[in-house]
DRENSEMAR-692222 format. One line per field, with one value per residue (C-alpha): residue number from 1; x, y, z. Coordinates in steps of 0.1 Angstrom, whole numbers, plus 2048, in hexadecimal, padded with zeros to 3 digits. Layout:
<pts>
i	(NUM, ...)
east	(X, ...)
north	(Y, ...)
up	(Z, ...)
</pts>
This chain:
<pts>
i	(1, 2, 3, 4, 5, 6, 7, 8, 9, 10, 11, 12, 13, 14, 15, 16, 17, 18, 19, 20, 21, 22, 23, 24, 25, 26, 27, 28, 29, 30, 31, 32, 33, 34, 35, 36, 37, 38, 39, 40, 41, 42, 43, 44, 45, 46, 47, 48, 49, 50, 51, 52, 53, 54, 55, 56, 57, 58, 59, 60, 61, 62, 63, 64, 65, 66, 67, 68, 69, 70, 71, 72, 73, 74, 75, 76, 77, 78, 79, 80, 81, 82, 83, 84, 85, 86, 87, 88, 89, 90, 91, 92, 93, 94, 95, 96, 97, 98, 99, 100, 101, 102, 103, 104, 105, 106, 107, 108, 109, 110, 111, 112, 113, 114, 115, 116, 117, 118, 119, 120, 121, 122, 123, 124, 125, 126, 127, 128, 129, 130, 131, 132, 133, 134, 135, 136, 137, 138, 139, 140, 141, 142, 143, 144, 145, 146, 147, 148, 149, 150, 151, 152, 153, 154, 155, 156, 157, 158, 159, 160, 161, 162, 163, 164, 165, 166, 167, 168, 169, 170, 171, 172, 173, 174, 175, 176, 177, 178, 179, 180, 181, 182, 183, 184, 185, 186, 187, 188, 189, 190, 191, 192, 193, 194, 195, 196, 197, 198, 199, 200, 201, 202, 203, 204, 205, 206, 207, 208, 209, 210, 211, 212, 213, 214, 215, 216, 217, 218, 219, 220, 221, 222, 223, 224, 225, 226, 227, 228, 229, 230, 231, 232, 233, 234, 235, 236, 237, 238, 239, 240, 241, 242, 243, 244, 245, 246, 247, 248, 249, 250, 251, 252, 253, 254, 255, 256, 257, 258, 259, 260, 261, 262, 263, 264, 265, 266, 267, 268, 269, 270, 271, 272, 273, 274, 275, 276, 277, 278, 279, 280, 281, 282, 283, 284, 285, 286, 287, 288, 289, 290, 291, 292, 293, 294, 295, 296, 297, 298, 299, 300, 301, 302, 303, 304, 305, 306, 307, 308, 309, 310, 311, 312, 313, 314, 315, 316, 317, 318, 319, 320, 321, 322, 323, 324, 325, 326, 327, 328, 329, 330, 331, 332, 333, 334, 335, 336, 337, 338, 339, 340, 341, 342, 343, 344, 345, 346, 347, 348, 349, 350, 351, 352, 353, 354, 355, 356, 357, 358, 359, 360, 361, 362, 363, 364, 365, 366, 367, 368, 369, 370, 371, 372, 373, 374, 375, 376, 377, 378, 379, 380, 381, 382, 383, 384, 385, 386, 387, 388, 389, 390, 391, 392, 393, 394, 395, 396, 397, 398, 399, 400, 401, 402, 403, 404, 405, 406, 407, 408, 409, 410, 411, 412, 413, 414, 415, 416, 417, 418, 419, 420, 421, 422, 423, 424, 425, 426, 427, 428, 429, 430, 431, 432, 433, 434, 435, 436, 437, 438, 439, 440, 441, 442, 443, 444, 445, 446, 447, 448, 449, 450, 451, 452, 453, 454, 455, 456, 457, 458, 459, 460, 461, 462, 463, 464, 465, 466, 467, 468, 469, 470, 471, 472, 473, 474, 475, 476, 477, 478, 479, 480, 481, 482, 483, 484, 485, 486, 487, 488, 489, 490, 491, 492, 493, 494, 495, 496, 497, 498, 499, 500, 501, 502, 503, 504, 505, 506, 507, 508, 509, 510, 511, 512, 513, 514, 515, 516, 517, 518, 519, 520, 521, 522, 523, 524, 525, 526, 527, 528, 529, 530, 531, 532, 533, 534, 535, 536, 537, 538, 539, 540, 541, 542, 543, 544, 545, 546, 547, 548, 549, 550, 551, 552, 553, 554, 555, 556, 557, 558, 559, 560, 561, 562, 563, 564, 565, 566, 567)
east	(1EF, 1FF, 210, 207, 21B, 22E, 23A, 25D, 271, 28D, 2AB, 2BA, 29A, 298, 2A8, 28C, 296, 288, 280, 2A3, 2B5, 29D, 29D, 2C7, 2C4, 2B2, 2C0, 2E2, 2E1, 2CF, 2E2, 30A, 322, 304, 2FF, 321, 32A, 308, 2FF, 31B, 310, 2ED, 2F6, 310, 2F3, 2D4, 2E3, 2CC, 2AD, 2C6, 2AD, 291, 2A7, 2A4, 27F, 27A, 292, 27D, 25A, 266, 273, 257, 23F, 25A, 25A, 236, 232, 252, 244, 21F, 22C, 249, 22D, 215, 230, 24F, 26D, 291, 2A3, 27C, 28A, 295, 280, 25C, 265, 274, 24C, 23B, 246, 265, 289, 292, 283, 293, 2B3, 2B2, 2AA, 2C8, 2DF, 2D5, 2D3, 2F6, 307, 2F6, 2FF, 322, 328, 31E, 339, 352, 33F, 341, 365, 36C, 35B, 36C, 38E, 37E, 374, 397, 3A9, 398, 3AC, 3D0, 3D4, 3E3, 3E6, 3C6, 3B4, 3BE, 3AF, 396, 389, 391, 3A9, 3CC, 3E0, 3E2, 3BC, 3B6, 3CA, 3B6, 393, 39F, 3A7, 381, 372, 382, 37C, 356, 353, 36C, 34F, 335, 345, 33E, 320, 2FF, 2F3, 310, 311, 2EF, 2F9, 315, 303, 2E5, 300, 314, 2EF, 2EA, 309, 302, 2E1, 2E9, 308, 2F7, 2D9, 2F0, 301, 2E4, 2D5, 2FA, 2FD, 2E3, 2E5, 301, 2F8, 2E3, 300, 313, 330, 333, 34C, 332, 323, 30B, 317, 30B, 2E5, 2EB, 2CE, 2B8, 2BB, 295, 285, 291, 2B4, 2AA, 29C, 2BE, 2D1, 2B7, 2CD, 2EE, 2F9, 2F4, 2CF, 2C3, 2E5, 2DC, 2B7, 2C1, 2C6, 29E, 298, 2B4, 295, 286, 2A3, 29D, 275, 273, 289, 271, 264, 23D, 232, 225, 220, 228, 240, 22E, 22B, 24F, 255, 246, 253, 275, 272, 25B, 26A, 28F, 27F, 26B, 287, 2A7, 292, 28E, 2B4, 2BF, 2A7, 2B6, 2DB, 2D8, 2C8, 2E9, 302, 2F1, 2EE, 312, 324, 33B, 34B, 36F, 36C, 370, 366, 391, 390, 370, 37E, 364, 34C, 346, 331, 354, 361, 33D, 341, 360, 35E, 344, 35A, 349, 36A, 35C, 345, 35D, 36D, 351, 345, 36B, 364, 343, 353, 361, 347, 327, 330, 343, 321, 30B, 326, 31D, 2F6, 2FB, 316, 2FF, 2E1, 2F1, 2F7, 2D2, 2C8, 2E3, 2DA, 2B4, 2C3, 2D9, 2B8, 2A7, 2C1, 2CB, 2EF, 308, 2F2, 30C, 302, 2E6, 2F2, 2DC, 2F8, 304, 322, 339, 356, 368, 359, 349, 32D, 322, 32A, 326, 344, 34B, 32B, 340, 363, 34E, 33B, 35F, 36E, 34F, 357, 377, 36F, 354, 36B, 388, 370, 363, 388, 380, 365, 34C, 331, 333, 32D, 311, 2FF, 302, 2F5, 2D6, 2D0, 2D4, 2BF, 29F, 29F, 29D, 281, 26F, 26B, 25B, 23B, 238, 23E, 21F, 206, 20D, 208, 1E9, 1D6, 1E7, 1EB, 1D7, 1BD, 1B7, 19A, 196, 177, 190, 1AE, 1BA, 1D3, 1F3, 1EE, 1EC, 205, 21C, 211, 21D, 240, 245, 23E, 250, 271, 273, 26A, 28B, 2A0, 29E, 2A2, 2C1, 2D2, 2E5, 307, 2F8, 2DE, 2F7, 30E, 2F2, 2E2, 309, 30E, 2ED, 2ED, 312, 306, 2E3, 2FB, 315, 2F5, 2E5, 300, 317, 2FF, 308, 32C, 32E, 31B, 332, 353, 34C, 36F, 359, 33B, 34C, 34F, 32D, 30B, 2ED, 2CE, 2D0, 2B2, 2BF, 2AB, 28E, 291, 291, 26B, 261, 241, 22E, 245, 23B, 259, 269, 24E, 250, 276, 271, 25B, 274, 292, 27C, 273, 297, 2A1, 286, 291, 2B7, 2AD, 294, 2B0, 2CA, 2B6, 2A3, 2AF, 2D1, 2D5, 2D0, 2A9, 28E, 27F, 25C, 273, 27C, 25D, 250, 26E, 25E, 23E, 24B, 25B, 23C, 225, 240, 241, 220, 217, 231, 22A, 20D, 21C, 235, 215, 1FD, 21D, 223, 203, 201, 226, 214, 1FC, 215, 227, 212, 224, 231, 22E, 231, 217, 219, 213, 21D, 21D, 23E, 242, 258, 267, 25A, 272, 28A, 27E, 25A, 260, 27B, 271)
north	(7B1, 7B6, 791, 783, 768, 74E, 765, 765, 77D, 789, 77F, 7A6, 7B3, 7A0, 7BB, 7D4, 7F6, 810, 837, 83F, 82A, 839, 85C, 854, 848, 868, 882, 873, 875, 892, 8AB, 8A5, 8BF, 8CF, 8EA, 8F3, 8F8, 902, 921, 936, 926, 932, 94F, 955, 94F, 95E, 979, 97F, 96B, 949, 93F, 93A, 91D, 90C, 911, 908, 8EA, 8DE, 8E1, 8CC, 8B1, 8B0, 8AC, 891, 881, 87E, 86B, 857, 84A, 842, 82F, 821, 819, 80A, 7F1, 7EF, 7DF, 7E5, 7F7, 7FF, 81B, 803, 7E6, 7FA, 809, 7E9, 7DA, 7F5, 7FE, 7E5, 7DD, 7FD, 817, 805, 807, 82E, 832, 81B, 82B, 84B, 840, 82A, 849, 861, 84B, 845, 86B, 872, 864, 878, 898, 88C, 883, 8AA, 8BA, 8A3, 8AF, 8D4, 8D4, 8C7, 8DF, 8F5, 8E8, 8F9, 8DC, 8EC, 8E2, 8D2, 8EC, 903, 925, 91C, 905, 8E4, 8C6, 8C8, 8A6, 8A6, 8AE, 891, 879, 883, 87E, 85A, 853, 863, 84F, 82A, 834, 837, 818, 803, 810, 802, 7DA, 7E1, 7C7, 7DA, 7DC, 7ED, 805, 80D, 817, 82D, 83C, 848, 858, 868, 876, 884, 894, 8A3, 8B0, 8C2, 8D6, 8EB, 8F3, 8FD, 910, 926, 92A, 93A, 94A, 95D, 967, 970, 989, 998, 99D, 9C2, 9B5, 999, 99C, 98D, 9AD, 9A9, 9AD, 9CC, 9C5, 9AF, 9B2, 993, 983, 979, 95A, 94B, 953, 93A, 922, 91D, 91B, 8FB, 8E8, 8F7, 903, 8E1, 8E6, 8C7, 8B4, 8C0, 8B1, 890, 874, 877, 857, 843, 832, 82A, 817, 801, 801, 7DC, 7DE, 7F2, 7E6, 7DF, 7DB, 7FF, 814, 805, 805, 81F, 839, 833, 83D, 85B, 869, 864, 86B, 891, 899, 898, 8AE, 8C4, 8C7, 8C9, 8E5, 8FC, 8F6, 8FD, 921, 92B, 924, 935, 955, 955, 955, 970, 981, 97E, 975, 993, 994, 995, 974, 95F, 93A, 92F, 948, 932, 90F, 8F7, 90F, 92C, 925, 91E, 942, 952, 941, 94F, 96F, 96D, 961, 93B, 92D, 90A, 90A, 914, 8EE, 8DF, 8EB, 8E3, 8BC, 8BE, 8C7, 8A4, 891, 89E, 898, 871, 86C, 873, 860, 843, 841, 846, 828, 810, 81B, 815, 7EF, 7E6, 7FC, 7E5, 7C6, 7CF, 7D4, 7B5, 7A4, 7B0, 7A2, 7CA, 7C6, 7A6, 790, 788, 7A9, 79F, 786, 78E, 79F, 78A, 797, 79D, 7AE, 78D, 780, 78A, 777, 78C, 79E, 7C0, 7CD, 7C6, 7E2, 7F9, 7F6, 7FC, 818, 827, 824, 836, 852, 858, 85C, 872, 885, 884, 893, 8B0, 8B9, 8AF, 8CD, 8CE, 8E4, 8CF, 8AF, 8BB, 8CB, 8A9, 89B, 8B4, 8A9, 884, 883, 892, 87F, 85E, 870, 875, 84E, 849, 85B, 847, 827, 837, 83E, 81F, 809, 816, 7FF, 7E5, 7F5, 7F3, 80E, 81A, 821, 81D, 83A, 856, 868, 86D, 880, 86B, 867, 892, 895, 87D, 890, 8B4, 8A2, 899, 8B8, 8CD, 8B9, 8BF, 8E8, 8E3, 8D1, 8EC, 905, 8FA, 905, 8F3, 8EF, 8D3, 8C5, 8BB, 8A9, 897, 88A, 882, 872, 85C, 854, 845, 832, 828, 81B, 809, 7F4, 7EF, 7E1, 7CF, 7B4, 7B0, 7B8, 797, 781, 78D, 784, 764, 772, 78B, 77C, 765, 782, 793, 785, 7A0, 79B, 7AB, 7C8, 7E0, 7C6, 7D2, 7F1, 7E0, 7D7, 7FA, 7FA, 7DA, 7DC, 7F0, 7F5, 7FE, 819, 828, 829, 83E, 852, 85B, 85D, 875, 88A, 88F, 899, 8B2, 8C4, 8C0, 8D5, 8F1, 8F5, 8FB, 912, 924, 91D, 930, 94A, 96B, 971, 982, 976, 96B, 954, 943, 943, 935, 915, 90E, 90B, 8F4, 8E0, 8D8, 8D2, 8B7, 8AA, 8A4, 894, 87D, 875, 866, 851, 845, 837, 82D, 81A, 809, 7FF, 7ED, 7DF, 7D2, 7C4, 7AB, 7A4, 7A9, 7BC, 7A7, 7BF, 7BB, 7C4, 7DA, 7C9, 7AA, 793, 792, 78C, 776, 787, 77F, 76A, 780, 76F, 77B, 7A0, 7A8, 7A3)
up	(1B6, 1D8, 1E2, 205, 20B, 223, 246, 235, 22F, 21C, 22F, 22B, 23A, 25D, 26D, 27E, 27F, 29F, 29A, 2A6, 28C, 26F, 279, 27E, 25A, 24C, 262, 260, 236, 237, 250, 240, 22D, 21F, 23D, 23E, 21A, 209, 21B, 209, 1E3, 1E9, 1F5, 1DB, 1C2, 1D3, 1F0, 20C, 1F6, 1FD, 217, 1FF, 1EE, 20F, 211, 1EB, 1EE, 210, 202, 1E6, 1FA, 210, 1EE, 1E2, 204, 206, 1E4, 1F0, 214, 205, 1ED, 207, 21F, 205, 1FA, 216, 205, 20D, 1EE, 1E1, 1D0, 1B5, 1BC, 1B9, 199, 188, 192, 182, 165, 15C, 15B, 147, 15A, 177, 168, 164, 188, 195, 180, 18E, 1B4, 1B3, 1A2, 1C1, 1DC, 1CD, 1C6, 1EB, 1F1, 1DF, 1EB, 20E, 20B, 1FC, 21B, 236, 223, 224, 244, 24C, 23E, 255, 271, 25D, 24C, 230, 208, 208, 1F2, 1D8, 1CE, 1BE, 1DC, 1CB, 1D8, 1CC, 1CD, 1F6, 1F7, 1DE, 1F9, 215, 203, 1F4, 215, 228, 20A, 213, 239, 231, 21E, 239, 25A, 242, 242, 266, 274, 26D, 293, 296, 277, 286, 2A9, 298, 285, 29D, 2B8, 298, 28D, 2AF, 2B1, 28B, 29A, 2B7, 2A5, 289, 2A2, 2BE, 2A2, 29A, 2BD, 2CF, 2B0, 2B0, 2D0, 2CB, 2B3, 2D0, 2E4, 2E1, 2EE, 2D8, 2BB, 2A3, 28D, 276, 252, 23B, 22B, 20E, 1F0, 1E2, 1C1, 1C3, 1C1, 19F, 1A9, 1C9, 1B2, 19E, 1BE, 1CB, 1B7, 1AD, 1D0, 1E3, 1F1, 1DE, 1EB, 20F, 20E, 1FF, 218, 226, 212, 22A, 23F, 21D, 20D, 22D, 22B, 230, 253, 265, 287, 280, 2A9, 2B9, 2A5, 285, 268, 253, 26F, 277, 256, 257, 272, 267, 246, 24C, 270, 25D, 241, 257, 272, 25A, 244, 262, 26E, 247, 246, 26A, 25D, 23D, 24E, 269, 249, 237, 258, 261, 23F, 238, 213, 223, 22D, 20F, 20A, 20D, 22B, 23D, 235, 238, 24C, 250, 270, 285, 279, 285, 2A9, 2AC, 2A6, 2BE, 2D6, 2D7, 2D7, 2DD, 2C8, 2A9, 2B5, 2B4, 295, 284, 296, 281, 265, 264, 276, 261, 243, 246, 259, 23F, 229, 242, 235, 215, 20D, 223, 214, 1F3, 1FA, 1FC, 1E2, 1CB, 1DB, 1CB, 1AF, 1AE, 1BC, 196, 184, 177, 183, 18D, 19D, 1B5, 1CB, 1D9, 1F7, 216, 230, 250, 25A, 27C, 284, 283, 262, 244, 230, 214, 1F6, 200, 1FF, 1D9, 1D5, 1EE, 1DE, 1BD, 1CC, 1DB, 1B2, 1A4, 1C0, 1B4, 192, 195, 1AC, 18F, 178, 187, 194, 1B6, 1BD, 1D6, 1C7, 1A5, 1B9, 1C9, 1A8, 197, 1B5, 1B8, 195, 196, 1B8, 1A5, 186, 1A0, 1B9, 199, 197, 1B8, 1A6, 188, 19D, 1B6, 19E, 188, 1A4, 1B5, 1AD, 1B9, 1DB, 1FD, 203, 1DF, 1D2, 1A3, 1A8, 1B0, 1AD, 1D0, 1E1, 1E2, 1B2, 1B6, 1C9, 1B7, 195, 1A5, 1AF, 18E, 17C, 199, 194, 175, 17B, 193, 17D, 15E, 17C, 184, 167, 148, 15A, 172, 15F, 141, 15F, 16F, 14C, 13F, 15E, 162, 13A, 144, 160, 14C, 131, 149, 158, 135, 121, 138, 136, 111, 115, 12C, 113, 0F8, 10E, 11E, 139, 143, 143, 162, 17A, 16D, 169, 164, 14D, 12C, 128, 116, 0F3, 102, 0EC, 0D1, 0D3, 0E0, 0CB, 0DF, 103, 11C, 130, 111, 10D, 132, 130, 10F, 120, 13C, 122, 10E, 12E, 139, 114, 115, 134, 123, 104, 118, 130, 112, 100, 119, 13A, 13B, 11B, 11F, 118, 124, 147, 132, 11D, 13F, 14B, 124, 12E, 14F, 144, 128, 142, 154, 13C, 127, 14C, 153, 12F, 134, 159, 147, 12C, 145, 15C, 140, 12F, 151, 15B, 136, 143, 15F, 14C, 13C, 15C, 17F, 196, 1B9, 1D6, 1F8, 20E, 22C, 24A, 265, 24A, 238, 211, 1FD, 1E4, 1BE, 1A6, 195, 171, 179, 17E, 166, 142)
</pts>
């Protein structure tokens, strides 16, 4: 049942948001160190076919992004990538989504970090790297210190974080697409120095598919959802909330999959196999432009190489805040996260910056154990990001019912559509190889445990137990034959297991391409059985406790009681 209440609202989500600040929000995630640094890993893993990556990894986003803003629109809550889920099918399959969001977010961080270093180092600031492109102890200072520089803009007072981050956004825009457009050209021009680079040969289109996730394509799509994390700050007057959602959320898609196709096509046109990735620095853009004699625009595209990235650093550690705040809100984490924000440049109100200083600690750990490299960030990443755009379906379909403009005598679009995301995420994820998958599933079964048995930990030692105060859920497994959400996260658990083992057996050894083709085929068909024990055990969840949704609209909602939705 969809709650119409009191015209309150949740104090966090009085703010109104305008097309500007959303498409700042998405463009400004989306459009970071990705450009710059994932053109040469796809090409490195899919020559002159690198392009298709881009194309594959767009199409999927804008499938993912559909299923995302119909459900976003249906139900607009600030941090609803956490709060939908926890109201359709329970605490636990909640829980696996957080963990997997708070460890992206916090990782995009690190990643970030890496590439403002890179793209510094491309200014002769020497030491930073060493041969194998990874930060020796120098480069390690500098990221530490891009990392607490991120989190210190974000204590800033939101209005203006916002107004930052629009002009930085604009700035990050204009760059790459001046980029391809002189450089181009330029490669019209006889008397320009730029030469195009001997014909390299394809790798096909499975060779694209792998690099969707291991060379950064996945990392250079994520950040679309940014308008989403804040669905319950969009203005509603004019054209409305739900089409200023979509705008944002497709026009950054649509826009920064074009910009990503033309960029990849000028590297493999130009890329010469002198130039290593040491030689290029952070891009390899700023050594086109001036071998073309674009001077100017090699400065620029250095500037950028600092700018772009901290920007999109910028979304992602504010985004983060509300996502946690949800998740505070739900009782999941320390309940002492979920303050509503009022804060100045003279004085400070909430608790937000506890998430920020915890969220700048999980960086540097995940940067410590990769051995502070780029392209293993942004694999885990790519991994991570599916396994919680995967939810969004489940949370879709479950909740149909309960949403405006459904109809119980047919399947319609948006419950396909959210099926084929499903079952294509999980086609990606045994795509992209055993390397990243085992990361990403060691990392989110670390952050699942963190969230699940701290609760206990603090009831054990009362010291603890002062300083953290969370629900305990992870007893709900021990009644998994009558509870639901018990069921649902099984489900999920046993999904992600699946596509573990096909990956290790068939997704990297050396057999025959119908073997592969056998594992992919296995991939979709375990996803789509379990797509539907996931929704029938959440609807039964939902049968036990009624789901409290807000309801699109001029009239605001009160947010349910935390001891009604978290069993």
């Amino acid at each position: 049942m969809s709650l119409r209440a009191m015209p309150f609202e949740d104090e966090d989500e009085q703010r109104r948001l305008s097309v500007f600040h959303l498409v700042g929000l998405a463009a400004g995630g989306v459009i970071g160190s990705g450009w710059m640094l994932g053109a040469n890993e796809a090409f490195s893993k899919a020559g002159s076919d690198a392009w298709l990556a881009w194309l594959f990894g767009g199409l999927l986003m804008l499938l993912i992004a559909g299923v995302m803003v119909e459900l976003g629109t249906a139900a607009p809550k600030t941090g609803g990538l956490i709060f939908l889920p926890l109201q359709s099918s329970g605490a636990l399959v909640a829980t696996v989504a957080a963990a997997g969001l708070w460890l992206v977010y916090a990782i995009n961080l690190a990643s970030e970090a890496v590439a403002m270093t890179k793209g510094l180092s491309a200014w002769k600031v020497h030491g930073l790297l060493d041969t194998s492109d990874t930060l020796t102890a120098q480069g390690w200072c500098y990221a530490l210190v891009f990392m607490a520089a991120i989190s210190a803009v974000n204590l800033v007072a939101p209005r203006i974080f916002f107004r930052i981050n629009s002009w930085l956004t604009v700035l990050k825009v204009v760059v790459p697409v001046l980029t391809v457009v002189l450089l181009i050209a330029a490669g019209f021009d006889h008397q320009s120095g730029l030469a195009a680079s001997e014909h390299s040969t394809g790798k096909g289109a499975a060779a694209a598919l792998t690099a969707v996730v291991g060379s950064g394509v996945i990392y250079a799509y994520v950040g679309f959802q940014g308008p989403l994390d804040f669905a319950g700050n969009v203005k509603r007057r004019g054209i409305g909330e739900a089409a200023r959602l979509r705008w944002a959320v497709f026009g950054t898609i649509i826009g920064s999959m074009v910009l990503y196709i033309a960029l990849q096509i000028v590297f493999t046109r130009y890329h010469d196999a002198e130039w290593s990735t040491a030689n290029m620095g952070s891009s390899p853009y700023a050594h086109f432009a001036s071998a073309a004699g674009l001077f100017w625009l090699g400065v620029l595209l250095r500037v950028n190489g600092v700018v772009s990235p901290m920007g999109a650093g910028l979304v992602f550690a504010h985004a983060l805040t509300r996502e946690v705040a949800a998740l505070s809100r739900a009782h999941l984490t320390h309940r002492g996260l979920q303050t509503a924000r009022k804060a100045s440049l003279k004085r400070r109100y909430d608790v937000y910056w506890l998430v920020l200083v915890v969220d700048f600690f999980v960086a540097g750990i995940a940067l410590w154990a990769v051995g502070g490299s780029w392209s293993t960030l942004v694999a885990v990443t790519g991994v991570l990001t599916l396994v919680v755009y995967a939810v969004p379906a489940v949370a879709l379909v479950s909740l149909r019912a309960h949403l405006p403009g459904h109809s119980p005598r047919r399947r319609d679009t948006p419950e396909i559509l959210a099926r084929a995301s499903f079952a294509l995420i999980a086609l990606i994820l045994y795509g992209a190889g055993w390397s990243p998958l085992w990361r990403g599933m060691v990392a989110l079964a670390v952050g699942c445990a963190l969230l699940l048995c701290l609760p206990s930990v603090a009831r054990l030692l009362p010291a603890f137990g002062r300083i953290y105060d969370a629900k305990v859920h992870v007893t709900l497994f021990r009644d998994w034959r009558t509870s639901p959400a018990a069921q649902a996260a099984l489900w999920l658990i046993g999904q992600l297991t699946v596509l573990v083992l096909l990956t290790l057996l068939l997704g990297d050894s050396p057999l025959r391409f119908h073997h592969r083709v056998l594992g992919g085929f296995l991939a979709v068909a375990s996803a789509l059985v379990c797509f539907e024990g996931l929704v029938r055990a959440s609807r039964r969840h939902m049968v036990d406790i009624p789901p409290m949704l807000p309801a699109p609209g001029p009239v605001a909602v009160v947010a349910p009681p935390v001891s009604a939705v978290t069993e």
